[in-house]
N, C-alpha and C positions, 0 to 999 in steps of 0.2 A: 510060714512063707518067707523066701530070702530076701534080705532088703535091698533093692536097687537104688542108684543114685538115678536125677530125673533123665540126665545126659547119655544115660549109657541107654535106654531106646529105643534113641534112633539106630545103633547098630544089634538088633532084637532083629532074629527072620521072623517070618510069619506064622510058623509053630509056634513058638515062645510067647509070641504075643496074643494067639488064640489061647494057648494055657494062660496067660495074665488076667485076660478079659474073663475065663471063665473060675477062676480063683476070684475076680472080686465080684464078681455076680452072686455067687454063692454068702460071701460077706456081707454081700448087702441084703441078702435075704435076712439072713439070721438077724443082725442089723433090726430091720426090720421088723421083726418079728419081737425082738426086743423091745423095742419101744411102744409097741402096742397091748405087749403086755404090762409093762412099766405105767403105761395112760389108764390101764384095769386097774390096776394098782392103786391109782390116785384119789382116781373116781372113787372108788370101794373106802378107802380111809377117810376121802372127807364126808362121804355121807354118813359113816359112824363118829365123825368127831362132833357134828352138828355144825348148821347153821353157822352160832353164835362162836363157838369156839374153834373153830378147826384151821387146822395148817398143813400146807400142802405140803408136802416134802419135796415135791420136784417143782419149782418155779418153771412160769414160762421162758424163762430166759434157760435157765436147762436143760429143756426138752428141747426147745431153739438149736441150741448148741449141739444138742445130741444130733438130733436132724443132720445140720452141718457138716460135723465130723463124716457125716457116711453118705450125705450128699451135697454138698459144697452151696458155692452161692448160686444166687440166682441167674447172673452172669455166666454159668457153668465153667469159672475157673478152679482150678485144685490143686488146691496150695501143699508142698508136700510136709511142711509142718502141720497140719492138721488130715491129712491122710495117712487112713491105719494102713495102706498097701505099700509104702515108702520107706514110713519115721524116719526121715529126716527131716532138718533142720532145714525153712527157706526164709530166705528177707521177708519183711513182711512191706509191703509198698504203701505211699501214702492214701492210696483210696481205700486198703483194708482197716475199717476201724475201729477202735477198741470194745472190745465190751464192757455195758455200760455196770454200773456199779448200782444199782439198784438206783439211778435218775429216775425224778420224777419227770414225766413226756413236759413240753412246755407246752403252756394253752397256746391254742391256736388265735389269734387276731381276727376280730370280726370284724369288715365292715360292713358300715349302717351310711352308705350315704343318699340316704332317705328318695323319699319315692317322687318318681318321674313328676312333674306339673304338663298332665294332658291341658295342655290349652288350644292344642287343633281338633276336642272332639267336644259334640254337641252332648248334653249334660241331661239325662233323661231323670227326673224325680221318678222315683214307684216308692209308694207307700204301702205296707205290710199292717194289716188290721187282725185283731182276733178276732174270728164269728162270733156274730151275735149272739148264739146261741149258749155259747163257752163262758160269753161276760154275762148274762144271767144264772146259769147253772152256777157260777164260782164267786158271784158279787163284784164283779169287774167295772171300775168306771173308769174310760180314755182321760188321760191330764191331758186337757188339752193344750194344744202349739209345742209338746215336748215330746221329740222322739230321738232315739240312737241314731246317728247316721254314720253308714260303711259307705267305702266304693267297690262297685264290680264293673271289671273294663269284659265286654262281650262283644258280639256279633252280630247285627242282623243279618241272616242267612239270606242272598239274593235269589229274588223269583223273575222267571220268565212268564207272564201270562200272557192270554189273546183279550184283551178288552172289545167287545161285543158295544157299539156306538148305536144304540137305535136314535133315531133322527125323526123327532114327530113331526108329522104333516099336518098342515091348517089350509082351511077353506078360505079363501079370501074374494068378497062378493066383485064383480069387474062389472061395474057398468057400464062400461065403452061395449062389453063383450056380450054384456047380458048372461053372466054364468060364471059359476067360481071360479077362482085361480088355485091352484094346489102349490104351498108353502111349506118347505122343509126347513127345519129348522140346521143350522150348520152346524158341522162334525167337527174334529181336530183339525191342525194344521199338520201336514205332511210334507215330506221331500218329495214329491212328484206325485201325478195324478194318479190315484190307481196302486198308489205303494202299501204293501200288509207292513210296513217293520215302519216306524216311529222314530222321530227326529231322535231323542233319549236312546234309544238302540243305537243306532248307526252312528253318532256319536262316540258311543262307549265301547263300538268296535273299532272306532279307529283311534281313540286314544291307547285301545289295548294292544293295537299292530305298531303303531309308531311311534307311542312315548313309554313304552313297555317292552317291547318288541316280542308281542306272543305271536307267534306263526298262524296266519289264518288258520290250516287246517287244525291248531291244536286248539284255537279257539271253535271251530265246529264242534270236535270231539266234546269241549267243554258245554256248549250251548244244547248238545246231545242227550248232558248227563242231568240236564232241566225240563227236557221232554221238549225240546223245540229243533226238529228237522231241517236243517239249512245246508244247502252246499256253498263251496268256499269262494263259489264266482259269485253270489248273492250277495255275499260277506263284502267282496272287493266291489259291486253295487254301491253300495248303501255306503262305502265309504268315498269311491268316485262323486258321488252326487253331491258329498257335503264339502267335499274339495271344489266342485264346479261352484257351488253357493259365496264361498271364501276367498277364490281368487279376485274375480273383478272388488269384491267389498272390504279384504282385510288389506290386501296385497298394496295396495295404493294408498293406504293409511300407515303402514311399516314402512313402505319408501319416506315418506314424507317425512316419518320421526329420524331416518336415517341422515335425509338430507340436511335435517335441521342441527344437526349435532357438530359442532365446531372439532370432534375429534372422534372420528373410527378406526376401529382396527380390521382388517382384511386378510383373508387367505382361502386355501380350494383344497383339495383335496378328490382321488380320482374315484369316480362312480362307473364297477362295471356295464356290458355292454353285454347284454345275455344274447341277443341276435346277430352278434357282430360277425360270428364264422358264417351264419347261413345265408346274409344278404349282404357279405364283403365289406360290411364296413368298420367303423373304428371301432377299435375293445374295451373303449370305455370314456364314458363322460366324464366331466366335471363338476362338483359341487364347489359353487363357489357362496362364500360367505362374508358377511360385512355386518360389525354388533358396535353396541353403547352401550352406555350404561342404560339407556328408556326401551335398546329393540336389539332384535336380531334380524338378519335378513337371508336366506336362503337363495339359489337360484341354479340351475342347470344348464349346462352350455356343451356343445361337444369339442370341444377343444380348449387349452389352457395357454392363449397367449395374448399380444398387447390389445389386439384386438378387441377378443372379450371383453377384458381388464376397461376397457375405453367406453364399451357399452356398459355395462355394467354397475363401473364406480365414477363415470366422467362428469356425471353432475356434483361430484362431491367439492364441498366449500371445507378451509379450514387444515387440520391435519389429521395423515389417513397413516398409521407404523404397517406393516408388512415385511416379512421374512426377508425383503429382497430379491426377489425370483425378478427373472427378466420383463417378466409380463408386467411387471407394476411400471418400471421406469419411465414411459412416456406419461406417464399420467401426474409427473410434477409439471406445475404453470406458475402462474402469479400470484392467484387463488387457491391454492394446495400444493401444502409442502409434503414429501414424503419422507416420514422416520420408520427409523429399523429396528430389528428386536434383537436384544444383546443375547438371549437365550439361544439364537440360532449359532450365533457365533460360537459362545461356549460350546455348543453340540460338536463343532467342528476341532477346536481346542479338545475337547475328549478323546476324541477320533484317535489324538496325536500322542496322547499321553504316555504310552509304553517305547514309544521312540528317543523322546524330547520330555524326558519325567520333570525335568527342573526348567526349562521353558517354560510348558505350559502350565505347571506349581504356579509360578508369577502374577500368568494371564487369568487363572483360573482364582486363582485366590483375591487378585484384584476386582472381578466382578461378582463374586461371593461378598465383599465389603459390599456391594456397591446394593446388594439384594438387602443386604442389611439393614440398610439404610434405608432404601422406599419401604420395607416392611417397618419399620422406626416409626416414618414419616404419615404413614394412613391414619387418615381421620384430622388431619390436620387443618387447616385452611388454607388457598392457595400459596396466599403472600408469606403464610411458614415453611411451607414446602419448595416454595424458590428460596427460599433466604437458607435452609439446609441443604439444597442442592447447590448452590452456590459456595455454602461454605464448606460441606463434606467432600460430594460426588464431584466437584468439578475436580479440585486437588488429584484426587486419584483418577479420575480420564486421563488428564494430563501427562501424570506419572505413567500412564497403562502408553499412553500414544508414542513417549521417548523409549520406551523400552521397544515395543513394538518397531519402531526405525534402527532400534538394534540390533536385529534379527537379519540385517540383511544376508549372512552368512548364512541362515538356512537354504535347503534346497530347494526352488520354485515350485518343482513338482512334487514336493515332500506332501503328507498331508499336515503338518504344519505351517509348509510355505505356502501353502493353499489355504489356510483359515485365516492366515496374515495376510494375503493380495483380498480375498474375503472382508475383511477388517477394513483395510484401506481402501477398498473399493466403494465402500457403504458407510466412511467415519460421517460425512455429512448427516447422515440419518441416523446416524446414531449417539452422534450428539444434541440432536434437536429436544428431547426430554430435559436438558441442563435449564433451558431457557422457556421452557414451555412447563406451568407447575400440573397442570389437567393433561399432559401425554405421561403414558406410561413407559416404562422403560422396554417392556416385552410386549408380545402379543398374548398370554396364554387368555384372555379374557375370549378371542377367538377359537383358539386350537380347544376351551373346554365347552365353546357353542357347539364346533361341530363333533363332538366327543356324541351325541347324539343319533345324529342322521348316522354316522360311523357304526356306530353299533347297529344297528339298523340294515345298514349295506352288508352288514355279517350275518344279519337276522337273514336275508333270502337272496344276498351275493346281488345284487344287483338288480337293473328293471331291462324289458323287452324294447322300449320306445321310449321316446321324451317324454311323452304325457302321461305315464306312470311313475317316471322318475322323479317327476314335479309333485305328483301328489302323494308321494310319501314322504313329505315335510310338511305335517298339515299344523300347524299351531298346538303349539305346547306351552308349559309354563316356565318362562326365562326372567329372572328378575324379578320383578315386581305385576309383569303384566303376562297376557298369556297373546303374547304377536308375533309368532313365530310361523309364516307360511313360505312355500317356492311358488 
């Protein structure tokens, strides 16, 4: 076959290059065929050379290589230095690399870093005995108090049963009556008179709907695959009811820890409105939320302004941070200051950064210090945490605030002169954390309470009416306690 160079190709008609392709097809059979009698070959010599003595004539790196030559690598490039259809000569580039010289592979690194410490699971002894039978047949006596011990982590497989409550009846003599009285003895406690399904069920369906978020019907289908028949408006029963139990009882105990807290953080977020096309009204509620460090609070409203905001949060004592959205504003007094979260501002400062790259470098790098620093400063006491905000974080506001006044030159309606009127609009509240060492500098302590409901509102887009919407926030575990209801 004549030898081409790799360039000449592209100017090949499509004859030419149907004879190329069928000339190296044919090569590569033979090819082919070659090396599998070459592998007969091998085979056949070592098993007459034996076991102990034998040597292979073809290394695996040979037959590798053979391979190669007639089928390239594995990335299917083909190199015309190692192509019999070419011979010629090509660079060889730095990802091609050398073959090895009979290197030993390096061992692999193992690690060991030793095994998990279950200490959120309940620790079952089972003891493993030989039959009685085995330790007289073979002279077997137990050392006593001495055994091997392993761990195995398993499963108890969950059942659905009907528990069958017979309820005896006693005679009880009435002498006012002249004639017995018929006494039953009492049954369980239930959510409602007359209910088949158990406080513990309807429980463990609405942790599965709303701190899980498994779709009613795919929990049917599951409760299906246990042999217990329920449809999915049953399902949302038994989880109404235990919402009805928890509002008036939990609902008023969460407020109280809220009110009690010398600093929350606040924000909302929108909750659709699945009936809004068919009975004209708004397309979508609001969740609004208010957390500590001891609660979370929940609540639904159908609109997001000062209003609410005044219902809402208007008892609140102390300091409340918040995004800054209009709706907070009226709700600073004498009693409650309001600070702002530096995180929102950054969000805005991003916005800008392919415009204004060395601007917001500045502002963006100044409050990156400044994250620094309260991540430094956790776990400390308060009077440490003012005395480093004071000596670190103040310094750099200050620097961030003169720079920020020299931006006037930006454009108003830029979106960096918009993150600057932004800034200045809210510098009050957002320096109120310098002088306060228990406010945080952001809110995400809220934006990750309602990371919750959020998920949630994607689980089934939203609720029909207020009174659904409320009770898909049914108490979860946040923190340390489980007080989380709307």
């Amino acid at each position: 076959m004549k030898a081409f160079k790799p360039h000449d190709i592209a100017h090949f008609n499509v004859q030419t290059l149907k004879s190329l392709a069928v000339e190296q097809s044919q090569l590569l059979v033979v090819a082919t065929q070659m090396i599998k009698r070459l592998e007969k070959q091998v085979e056949a010599l070592s098993v007459q050379l034996g076991e102990k003595n034998q040597k292979l004539l073809f290394s695996a790196e040979q037959l590798e290589k053979m391979r190669h030559l007639n089928f390239g690598r594995s990335s299917e490039r083909w190199l015309a230095d190692e192509s019999p259809l070419f011979g010629e000569t090509a660079e060889k580039t730095e990802s091609d690399p050398e073959p090895s010289a009979n290197k030993a592979p390096k061992p692999k690194k193992k690690n060991h870093p030793g095994r998990t410490k279950q200490e959120g699971l309940e620790i079952q002894d089972v003891n493993h005995w030989i039959a009685k039978e085995d330790c007289e047949q073979f002279g077997l006596r137990p050392w006593e108090g001495q055994f091997e011990t392993s761990e195995l982590i398993t499963v108890i497989p969950s059942r659905i049963i009907v528990q069958r409550h017979n309820r005896q009846k006693y005679f009880h003599w009435n002498p006012e009556k002249g004639a017995h009285d018929i006494i039953t003895a009492p049954g369980p406690l239930k959510l409602k008179e007359g209910s088949r399904y158990s406080i513990e069920l309807a429980v463990e369906m609405g942790l599965a709907k709303y701190q899980w978020h498994l779709p009613m019907d795919r929990q049917r289908a599951m409760l299906e695959e246990h042999g217990l028949e329920i449809s999915t408006q049953s399902i949302w029963d038994q989880i109404d009811t235990v919402a009805s139990y928890l509002r008036p009882k939990v609902f008023k105990g969460i407020v109280q820890k809220i009110e009690e807290s010398r600093v929350n953080i606040a924000d909302d977020t929108h909750w659709p409105n699945l009936e809004a096309i068919e009975k004209r009204e708004r397309d979508k509620f609001y969740l609004w939320a208010v957390t500590n460090p001891q609660a979370t609070c929940f609540n639904i409203f159908e609109a997001r302004s000062q209003r609410v905001a005044k219902s809402f949060l208007g008892g609140l004592q102390g300091v409340l941070v918040t995004d800054g959205h209009s709706s907070f504003k009226k709700l600073g007094k004498d009693d409650l200051t309001l600070a702002n979260d530096w995180y929102h501002f950054r969000r805005k400062v991003k916005a800008s950064e392919k415009s204004y790259p060395e601007e917001c470098a500045v502002i963006l790098e100044a409050i990156r210090s400044l994250s620094a620093i309260e991540e430094a400063i956790q776990g400390l006491s308060l009077e440490e945490i003012h005395e480093k905000r004071q000596k670190k974080s103040r310094p750099l506001v200050e620097k961030l605030r003169v720079y920020l006044d020299s931006l006037s030159h930006i454009l108003p309606k830029s979106n960096l002169g918009r993150a600057v009127a932004y800034a200045n609009g809210l510098w009050t509240g957002l320096i109120v954390f310098l002088d306060n060492p228990d406010v945080p500098m952001h809110s995400n302590d809220v934006e990750r309470a309602i990371r919750g409901p959020a998920v949630g509102r994607k689980n089934h887009y939203g609720s029909k009416n207020m009174d659904s919407a409320r009770t898909v926030n049914l108490p979860v575990k946040n923190g340390h306690e489980i007080i989380r209801l709307t």
